[in-house]
Structure formats: structure tokens, C-alpha cells
C-alpha positions as CSV (number, residue, x, y, z in Angstrom):
1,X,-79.0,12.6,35.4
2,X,-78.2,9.1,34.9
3,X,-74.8,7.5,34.8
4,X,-75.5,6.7,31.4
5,X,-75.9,10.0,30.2
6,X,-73.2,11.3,31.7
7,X,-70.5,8.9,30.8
8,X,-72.1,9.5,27.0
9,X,-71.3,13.2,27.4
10,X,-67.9,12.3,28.8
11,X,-67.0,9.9,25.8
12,X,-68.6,12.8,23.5
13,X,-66.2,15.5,25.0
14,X,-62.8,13.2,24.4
15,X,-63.9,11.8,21.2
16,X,-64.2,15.9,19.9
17,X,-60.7,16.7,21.2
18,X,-59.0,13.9,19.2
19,X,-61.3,15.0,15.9
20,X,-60.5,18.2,16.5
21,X,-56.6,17.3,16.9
22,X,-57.2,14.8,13.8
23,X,-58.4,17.9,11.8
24,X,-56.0,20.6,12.7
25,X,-52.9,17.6,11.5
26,X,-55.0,17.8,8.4
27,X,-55.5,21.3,8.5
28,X,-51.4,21.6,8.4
29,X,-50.7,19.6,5.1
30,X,-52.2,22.0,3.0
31,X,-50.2,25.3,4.2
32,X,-47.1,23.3,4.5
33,X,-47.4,21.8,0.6
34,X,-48.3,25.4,-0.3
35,X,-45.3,26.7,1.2
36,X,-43.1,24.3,-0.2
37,X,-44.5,25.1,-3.7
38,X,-44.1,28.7,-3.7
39,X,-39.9,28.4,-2.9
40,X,-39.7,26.1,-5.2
41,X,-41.5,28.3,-7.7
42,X,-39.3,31.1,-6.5
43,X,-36.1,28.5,-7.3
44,X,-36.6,27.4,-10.8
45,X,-37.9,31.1,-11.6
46,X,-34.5,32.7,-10.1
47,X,-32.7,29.9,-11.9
48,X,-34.6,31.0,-15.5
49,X,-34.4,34.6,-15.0
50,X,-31.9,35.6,-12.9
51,X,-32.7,39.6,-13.3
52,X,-36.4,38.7,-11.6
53,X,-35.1,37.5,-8.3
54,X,-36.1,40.4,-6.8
55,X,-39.8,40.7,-8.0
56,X,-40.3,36.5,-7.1
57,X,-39.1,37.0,-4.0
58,X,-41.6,39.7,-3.0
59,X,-44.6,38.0,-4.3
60,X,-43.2,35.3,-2.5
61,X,-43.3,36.3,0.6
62,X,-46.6,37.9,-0.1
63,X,-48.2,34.5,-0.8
64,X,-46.5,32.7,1.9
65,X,-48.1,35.1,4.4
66,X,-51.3,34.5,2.5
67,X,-51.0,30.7,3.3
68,X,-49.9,31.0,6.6
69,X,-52.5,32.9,7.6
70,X,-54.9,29.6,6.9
71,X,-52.4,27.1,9.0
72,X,-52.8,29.7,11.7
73,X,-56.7,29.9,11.0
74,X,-57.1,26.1,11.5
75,X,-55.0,26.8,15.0
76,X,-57.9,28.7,15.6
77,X,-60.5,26.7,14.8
78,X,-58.7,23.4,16.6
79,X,-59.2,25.7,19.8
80,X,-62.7,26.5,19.0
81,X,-63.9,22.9,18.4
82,X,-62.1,21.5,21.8
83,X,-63.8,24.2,24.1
């Protein structure tokens, strides 16, 4: 191989690990705005209906695993795009 194929290869490899990095930052807005947005769904509902706290708190916590399981599926992909 040539030493220009091989430093091509080189800068290819690096420049994937900081896209990949770039994307999994991205990745993370979306799961962290949904989180936010479901508490504060939860808030102003507890603070209208009192009596329903405990019925928004369960679907709560139902949805937050929901959208937790995508930040922890872009972990996943972050590590399959840098290998």
C-alpha cells in the first residue's frame, strides 16, 4: 500500500469518531427535551387536577422509560459507528 492510501484510511477512521461523537451529542437533545416535557406535563396536570397525581405519575414514568430507551439506543449506535 502506498503512504497515501494509508494516511487517507487514517484520516477516514478519526474523522468517523468525531461524526460519530457529533451525532450521539445530537442524539441526546431529543430524549433530554422529551424528558423535560413529560414532568412538566406531569406538573401543570397535578396542579389542575390534584386527585390524578397518581395516574400522571405512572404514565409518566412509563413514557420516560420509553424515551430513555432511545438516548440509550443512540449510545449504542455511537459505539457501532466508531468500531
Amino acid at each position: 500500500m502506498s503512504a497515501i492510501t494509508l494516511a487517507q484510511e487514517a484520516a477516514n477512521q478519526n474523522l468517523n469518531q468525531g461524526l460519530a461523537a457529533i451525532g450521539y451529542g445530537l442524539a441526546a437533545i431529543g430524549p433530554g427535551i422529551g424528558v423535560g416535557l413529560i414532568f412538566s406535563s406531569v406538573i401543570n396536570g397535578t396542579a389542575r387536577q390534584p386527585e390524578a397525581r397518581g395516574v400522571l405519575l405512572s404514565l409518566a414514568w412509563t413514557t420516560f422509560a420509553i424515551v430513555e430507551v432511545l438516548a440509550l439506543l443512540g449510545f449504542v449506535v455511537y459505539f457501532l459507528a466508531t468500531a
